[in-house]
C-alpha positions as CSV (number, residue, x, y, z in Angstrom):
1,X,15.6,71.2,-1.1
2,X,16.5,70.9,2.1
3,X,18.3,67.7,3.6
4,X,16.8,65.1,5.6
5,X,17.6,64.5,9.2
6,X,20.0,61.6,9.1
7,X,18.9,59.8,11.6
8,X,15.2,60.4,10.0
9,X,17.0,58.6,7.1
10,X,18.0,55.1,8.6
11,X,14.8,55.0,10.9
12,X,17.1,54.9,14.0
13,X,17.3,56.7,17.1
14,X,20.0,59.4,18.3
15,X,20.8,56.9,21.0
16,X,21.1,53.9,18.2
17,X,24.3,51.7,18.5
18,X,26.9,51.4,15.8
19,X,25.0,47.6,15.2
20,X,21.8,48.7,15.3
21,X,22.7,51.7,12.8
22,X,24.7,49.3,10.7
23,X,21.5,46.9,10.8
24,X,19.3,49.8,9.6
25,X,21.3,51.1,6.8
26,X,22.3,47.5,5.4
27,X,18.2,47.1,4.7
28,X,18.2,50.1,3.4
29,X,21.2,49.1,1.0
30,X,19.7,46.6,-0.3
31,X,16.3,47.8,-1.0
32,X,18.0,50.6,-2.8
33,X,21.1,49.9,-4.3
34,X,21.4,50.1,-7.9
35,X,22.2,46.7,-9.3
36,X,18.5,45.7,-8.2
37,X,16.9,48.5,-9.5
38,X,18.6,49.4,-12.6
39,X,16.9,52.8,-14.0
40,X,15.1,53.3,-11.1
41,X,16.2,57.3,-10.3
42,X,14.2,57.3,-6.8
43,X,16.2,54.7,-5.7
44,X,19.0,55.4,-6.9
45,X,18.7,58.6,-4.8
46,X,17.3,57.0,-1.5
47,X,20.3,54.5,-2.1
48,X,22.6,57.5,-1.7
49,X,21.0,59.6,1.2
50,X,21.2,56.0,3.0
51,X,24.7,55.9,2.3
52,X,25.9,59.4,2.9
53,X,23.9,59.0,6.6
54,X,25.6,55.7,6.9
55,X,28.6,57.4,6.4
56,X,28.2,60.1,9.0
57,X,26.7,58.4,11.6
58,X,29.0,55.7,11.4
59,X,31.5,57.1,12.6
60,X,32.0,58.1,16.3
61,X,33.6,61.9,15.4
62,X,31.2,62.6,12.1
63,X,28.7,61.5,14.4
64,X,29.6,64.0,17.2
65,X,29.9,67.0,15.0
66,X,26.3,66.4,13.3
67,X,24.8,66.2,16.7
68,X,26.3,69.3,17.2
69,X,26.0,71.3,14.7
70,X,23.6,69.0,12.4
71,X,24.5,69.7,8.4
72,X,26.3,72.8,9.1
73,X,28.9,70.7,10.3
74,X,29.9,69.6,7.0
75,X,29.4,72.6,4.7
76,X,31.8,74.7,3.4
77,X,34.6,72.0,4.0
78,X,33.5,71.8,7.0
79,X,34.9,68.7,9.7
80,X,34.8,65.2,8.1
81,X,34.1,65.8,4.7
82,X,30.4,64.3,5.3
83,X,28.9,65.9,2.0
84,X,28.2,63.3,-0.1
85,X,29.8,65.1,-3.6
86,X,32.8,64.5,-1.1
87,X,32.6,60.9,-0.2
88,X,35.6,58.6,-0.5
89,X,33.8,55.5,-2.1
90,X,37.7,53.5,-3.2
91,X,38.0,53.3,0.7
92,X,35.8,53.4,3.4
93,X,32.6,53.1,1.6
94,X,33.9,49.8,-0.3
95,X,34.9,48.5,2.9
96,X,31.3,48.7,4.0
97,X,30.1,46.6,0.7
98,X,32.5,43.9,1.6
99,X,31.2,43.5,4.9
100,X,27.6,43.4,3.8
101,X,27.7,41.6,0.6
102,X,30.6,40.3,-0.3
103,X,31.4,40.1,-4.5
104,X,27.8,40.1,-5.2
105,X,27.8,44.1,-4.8
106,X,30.8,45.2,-6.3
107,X,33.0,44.6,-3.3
108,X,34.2,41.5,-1.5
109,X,37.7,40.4,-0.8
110,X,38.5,37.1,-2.8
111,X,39.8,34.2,-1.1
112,X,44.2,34.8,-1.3
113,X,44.2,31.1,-2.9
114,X,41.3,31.7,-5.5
115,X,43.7,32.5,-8.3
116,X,45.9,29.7,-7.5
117,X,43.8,26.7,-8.3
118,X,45.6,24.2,-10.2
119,X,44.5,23.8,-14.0
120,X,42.1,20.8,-15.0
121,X,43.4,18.0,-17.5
122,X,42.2,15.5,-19.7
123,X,42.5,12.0,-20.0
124,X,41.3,10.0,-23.0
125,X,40.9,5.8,-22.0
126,X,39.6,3.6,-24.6
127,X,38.1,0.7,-24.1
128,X,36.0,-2.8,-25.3
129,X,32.3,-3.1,-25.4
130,X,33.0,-5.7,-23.4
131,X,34.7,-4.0,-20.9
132,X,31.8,-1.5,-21.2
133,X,29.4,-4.3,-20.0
134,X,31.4,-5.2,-16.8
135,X,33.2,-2.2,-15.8
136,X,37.1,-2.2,-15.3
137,X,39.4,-0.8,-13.4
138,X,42.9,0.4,-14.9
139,X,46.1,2.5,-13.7
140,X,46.7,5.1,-16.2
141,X,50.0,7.5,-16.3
142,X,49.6,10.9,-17.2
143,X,52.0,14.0,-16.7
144,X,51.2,16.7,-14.1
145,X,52.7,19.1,-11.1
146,X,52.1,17.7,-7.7
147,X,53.3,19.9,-4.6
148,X,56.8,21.4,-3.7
149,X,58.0,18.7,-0.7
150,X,60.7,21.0,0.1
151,X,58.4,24.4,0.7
152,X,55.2,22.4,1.2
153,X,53.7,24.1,-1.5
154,X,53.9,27.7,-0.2
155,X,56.9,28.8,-2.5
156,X,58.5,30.6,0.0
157,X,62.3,29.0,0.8
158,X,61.7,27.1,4.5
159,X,62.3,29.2,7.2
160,X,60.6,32.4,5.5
161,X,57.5,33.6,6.1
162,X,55.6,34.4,2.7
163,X,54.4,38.1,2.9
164,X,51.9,40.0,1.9
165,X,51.4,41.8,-1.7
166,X,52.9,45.5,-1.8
167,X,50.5,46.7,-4.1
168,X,47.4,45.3,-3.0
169,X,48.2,44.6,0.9
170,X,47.1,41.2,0.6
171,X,43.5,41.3,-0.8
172,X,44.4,40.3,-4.1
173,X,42.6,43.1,-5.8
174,X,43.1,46.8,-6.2
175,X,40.6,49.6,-6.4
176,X,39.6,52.3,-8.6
177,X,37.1,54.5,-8.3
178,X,34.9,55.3,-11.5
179,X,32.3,57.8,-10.4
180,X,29.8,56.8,-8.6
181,X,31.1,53.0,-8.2
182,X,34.5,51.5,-7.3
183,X,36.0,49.3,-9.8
184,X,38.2,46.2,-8.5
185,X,40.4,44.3,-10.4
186,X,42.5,41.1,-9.7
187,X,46.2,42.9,-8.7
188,X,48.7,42.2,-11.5
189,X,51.7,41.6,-9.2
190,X,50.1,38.7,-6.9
191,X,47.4,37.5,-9.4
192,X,44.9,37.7,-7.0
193,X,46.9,35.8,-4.3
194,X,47.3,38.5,-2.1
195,X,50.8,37.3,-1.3
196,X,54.3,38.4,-1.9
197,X,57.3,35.7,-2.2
198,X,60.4,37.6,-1.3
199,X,62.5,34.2,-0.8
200,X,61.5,32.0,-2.7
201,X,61.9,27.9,-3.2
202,X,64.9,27.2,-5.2
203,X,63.7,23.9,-6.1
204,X,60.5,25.3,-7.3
205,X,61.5,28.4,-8.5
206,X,58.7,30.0,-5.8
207,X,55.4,28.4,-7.8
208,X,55.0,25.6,-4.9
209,X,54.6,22.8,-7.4
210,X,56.8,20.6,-9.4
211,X,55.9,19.0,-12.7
212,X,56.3,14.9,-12.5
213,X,54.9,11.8,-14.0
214,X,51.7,10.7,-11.9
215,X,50.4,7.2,-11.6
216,X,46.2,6.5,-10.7
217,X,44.6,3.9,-10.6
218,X,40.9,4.7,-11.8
219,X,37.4,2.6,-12.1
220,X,35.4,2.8,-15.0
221,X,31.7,2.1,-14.0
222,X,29.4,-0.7,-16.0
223,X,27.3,0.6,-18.3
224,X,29.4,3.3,-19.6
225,X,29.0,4.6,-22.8
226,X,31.4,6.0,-25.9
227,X,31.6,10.2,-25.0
228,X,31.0,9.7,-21.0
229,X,32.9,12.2,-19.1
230,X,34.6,10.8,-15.8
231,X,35.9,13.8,-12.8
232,X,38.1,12.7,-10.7
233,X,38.4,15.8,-8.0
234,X,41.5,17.1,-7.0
235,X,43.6,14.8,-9.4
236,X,44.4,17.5,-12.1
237,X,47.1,19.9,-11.5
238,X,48.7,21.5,-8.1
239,X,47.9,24.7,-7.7
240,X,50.2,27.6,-7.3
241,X,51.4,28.7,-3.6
242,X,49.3,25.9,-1.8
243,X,47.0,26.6,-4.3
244,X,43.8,23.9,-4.4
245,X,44.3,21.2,-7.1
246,X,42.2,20.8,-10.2
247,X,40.4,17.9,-11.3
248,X,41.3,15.4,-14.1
249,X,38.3,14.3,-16.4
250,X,38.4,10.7,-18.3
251,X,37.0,10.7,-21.4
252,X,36.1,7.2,-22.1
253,X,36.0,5.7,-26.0
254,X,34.5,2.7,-26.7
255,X,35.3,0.6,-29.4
256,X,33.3,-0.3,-32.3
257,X,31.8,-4.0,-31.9
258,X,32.5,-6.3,-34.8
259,X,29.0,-8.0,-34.1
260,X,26.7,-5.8,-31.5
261,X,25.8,-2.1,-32.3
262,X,24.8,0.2,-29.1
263,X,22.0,2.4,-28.9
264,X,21.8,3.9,-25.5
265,X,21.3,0.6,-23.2
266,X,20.1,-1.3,-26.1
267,X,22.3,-3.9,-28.3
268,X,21.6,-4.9,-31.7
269,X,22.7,-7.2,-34.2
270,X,21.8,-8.8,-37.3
271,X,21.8,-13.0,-38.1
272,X,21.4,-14.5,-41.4
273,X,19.4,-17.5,-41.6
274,X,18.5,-20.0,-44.6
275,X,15.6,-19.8,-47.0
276,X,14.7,-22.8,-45.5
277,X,15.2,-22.1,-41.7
278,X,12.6,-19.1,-42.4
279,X,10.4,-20.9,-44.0
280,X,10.0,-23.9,-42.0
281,X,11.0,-22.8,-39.2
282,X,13.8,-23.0,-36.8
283,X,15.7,-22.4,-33.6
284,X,18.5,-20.7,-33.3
285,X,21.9,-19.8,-30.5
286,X,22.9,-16.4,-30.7
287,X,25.6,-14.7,-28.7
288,X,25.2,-12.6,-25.9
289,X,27.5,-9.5,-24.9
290,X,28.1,-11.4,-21.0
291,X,30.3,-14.2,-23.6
292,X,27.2,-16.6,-23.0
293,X,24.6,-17.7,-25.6
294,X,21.0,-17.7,-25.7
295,X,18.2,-19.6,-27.9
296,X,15.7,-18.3,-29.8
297,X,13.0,-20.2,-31.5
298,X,12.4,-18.9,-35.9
299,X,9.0,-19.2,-36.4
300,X,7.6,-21.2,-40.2
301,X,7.6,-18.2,-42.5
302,X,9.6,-15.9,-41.0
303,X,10.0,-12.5,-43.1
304,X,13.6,-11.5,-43.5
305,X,14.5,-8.0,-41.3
306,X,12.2,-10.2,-38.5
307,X,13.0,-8.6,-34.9
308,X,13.5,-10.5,-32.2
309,X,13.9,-9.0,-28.4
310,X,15.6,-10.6,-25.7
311,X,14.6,-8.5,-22.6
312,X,17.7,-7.5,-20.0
313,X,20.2,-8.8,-22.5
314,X,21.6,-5.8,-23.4
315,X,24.2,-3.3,-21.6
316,X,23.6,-2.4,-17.7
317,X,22.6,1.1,-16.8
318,X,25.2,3.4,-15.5
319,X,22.8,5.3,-13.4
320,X,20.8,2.9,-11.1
321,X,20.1,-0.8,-11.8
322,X,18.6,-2.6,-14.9
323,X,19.6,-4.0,-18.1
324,X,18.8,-2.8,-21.5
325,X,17.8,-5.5,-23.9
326,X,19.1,-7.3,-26.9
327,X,17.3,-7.2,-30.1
328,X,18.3,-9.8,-33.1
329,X,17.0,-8.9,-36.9
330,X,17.4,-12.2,-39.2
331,X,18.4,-12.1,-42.6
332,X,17.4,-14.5,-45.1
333,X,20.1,-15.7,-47.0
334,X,19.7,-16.4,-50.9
335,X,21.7,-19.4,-51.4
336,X,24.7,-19.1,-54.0
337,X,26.7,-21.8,-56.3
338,X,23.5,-23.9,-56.4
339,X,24.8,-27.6,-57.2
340,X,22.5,-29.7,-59.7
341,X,20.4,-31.0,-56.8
342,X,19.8,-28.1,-55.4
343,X,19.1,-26.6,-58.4
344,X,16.2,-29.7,-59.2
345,X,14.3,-29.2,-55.9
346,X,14.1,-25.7,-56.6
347,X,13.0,-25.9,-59.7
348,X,10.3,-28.6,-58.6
349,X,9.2,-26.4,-55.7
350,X,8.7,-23.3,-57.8
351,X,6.8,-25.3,-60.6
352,X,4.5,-26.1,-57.1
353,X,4.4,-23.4,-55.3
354,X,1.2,-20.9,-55.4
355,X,-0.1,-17.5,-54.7
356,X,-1.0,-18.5,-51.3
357,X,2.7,-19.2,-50.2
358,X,3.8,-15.8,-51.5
359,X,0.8,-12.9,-50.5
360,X,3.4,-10.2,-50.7
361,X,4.1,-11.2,-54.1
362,X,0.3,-11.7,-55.0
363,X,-0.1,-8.1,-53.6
364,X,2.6,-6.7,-55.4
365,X,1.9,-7.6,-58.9
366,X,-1.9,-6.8,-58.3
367,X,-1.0,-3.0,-57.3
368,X,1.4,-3.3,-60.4
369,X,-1.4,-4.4,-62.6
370,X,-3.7,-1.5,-61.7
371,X,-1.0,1.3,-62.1
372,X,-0.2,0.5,-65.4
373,X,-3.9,-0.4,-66.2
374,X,-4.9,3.4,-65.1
């Protein structure tokens, strides 16, 4: 089959400039190219007549010698090895994918300080409930690298130059081509950095950092809760050769209450009260988690595991305003070590007391009655 003009190919004139051909083909790339249409054979091959035209017109002598002498000018070895069984994808070709589309395509050139981002660290801060509720702020010391003052982080000894790779030239990566597609890998002699150090720091050995004893002070926000996860950008480690810093992430504990239990924004506790109080009725002061107290009236008969909700009582949200609320359940008490008074007026009041002061009891024994009747 015979080929197809390749000007015929991009959609561009003989009298196209190198932009506009560029311009045409890079549509045509990305219509086409494999990763987007994985399986597709016709596209595969218009992706490939696009780039074997690219590759001719593209440049000012292939160009020539096609106007000349059209295909002919590249069979048969012929000038500039335009065939595309021929084409030398590990160099020129790649070049064109990190142009048009950087990493995303198999190609790009990484930044020379990618690799050398510092490492992230951890930082576990307990604290009170109490602190919880009003937020703090603390210094904490922790140990990590900072930068080389006396190469400014570039590991090179001052007054040379850092230089680039010898095996990669400075892009960080090297190429190999695998068929149809070049391959790049991060270069094993710079790590990816792309640079070289020939003289390096004696006071840092050439990494740029130095390990030390760091001291921050940090805020803990109201609100927050036993697991929450705190970044703190750029306070993690120095990174290598002027590298960017990591970050350093608080993980924040929060103790165990010996009287409130948390639920989300939401306190609880529990407060045992007197046969008595429940019965006849009461008020009550509870504590609340701010170190005030609040009142809360018991109502005659009161059930023991009663709720009670105080509304914005509780812990403050972290995200945004607003309070959770504070929920009491009271406990009634069955009095122990009765003395002989005690023991009289109960004894009186149960000789008195009826069905209608008890229903749940009533209720009870008259379900019992009809299970063990049926």
């Amino acid at each position: 089959m015979a080929k197809r003009d390749y000007y015929d190919v991009l959609g561009v004139s003989k009298a196209a400039t190198p932009d506009q051909i560029k311009s045409a083909y890079r549509k045509l790339a990305v219509k086409y190219h494999p990763d987007k249409n994985k399986g597709d054979k016709a596209s595969e091959d218009k992706f490939k007549e696009a780039s074997e035209a690219y590759h001719v017109l593209s440049n000012a002598e292939r160009k020539q010698n096609y106007d000349n002498f059209g295909h002919a000018a590249f069979e048969n070895g012929g000038g500039g090895r335009g065939g595309f069984s021929n084409f030398d994808f590990s160099g020129h070709f790649s070049d064109i994918f990190e142009d048009f589309f950087g990493e995303g395509f198999g190609g790009g050139r990484r930044s020379r300080r990618s690799n050398n981002r510092g490492s992230d660290l951890r930082y576990d801060l307990s604290i009170t409930l109490e602190e919880a509720y009003s937020g703090k702020k603390q210094d904490i010391k922790f140990s990590s690298s900072e930068k080389c003052e006396t190469c400014k982080g570039s590991g090179s000894k001052p007054g040379h130059n850092v230089g680039s790779c010898s095996m990669c030239g400075g892009h960080g990566q090297v190429r190999s081509s695998q068929g149809f597609f070049t391959v790049q890998q991060t270069c094993p002699q710079c790590s990816g950095s792309g640079e070289e150090i020939t003289n390096p720091c004696s006071s840092c050995g050439g990494q740029g950092k130095k390990q030390t004893s760091k001291r921050l002070s940090v805020t803990i926000p109201k609100g927050v809760d036993d697991g929450t996860r705190i970044r703190l950008s750029g306070k993690g480690e120095a990174g290598t050769r002027g590298g960017s810093n990591g970050d350093l992430y608080l993980f924040v504990n929060v103790y165990s209450h010996e009287l409130f239990k948390r639920s989300d924004e939401n306190l609880f506790f529990e407060c045992p009260i007197s046969i008595a109080d429940a019965a006849l009725g009461t008020f009550i002061e509870i504590p609340t988690i701010d170190g005030g107290k609040a009142k809360i009236k018991i109502p005659p008969g009161t059930q023991s595991g009663k709720q009670f909700r105080l509304r914005a009582k509780g812990m403050p949200y972290m995200r945004g305003n607003g309070m959770g609320d504070l929920y009491i359940q009271v406990n009634t008490e069955v009095p122990i070590s009765l003395n002989k008074e005690q023991k009289e007026l109960l004894e009186k009041f149960r000789e008195i007391e009826n069905e209608k002061s008890n229903p749940s009891i009533k209720k009870f024994f008259q379900k019992a009655k009809s299970f063990w009747k049926n």
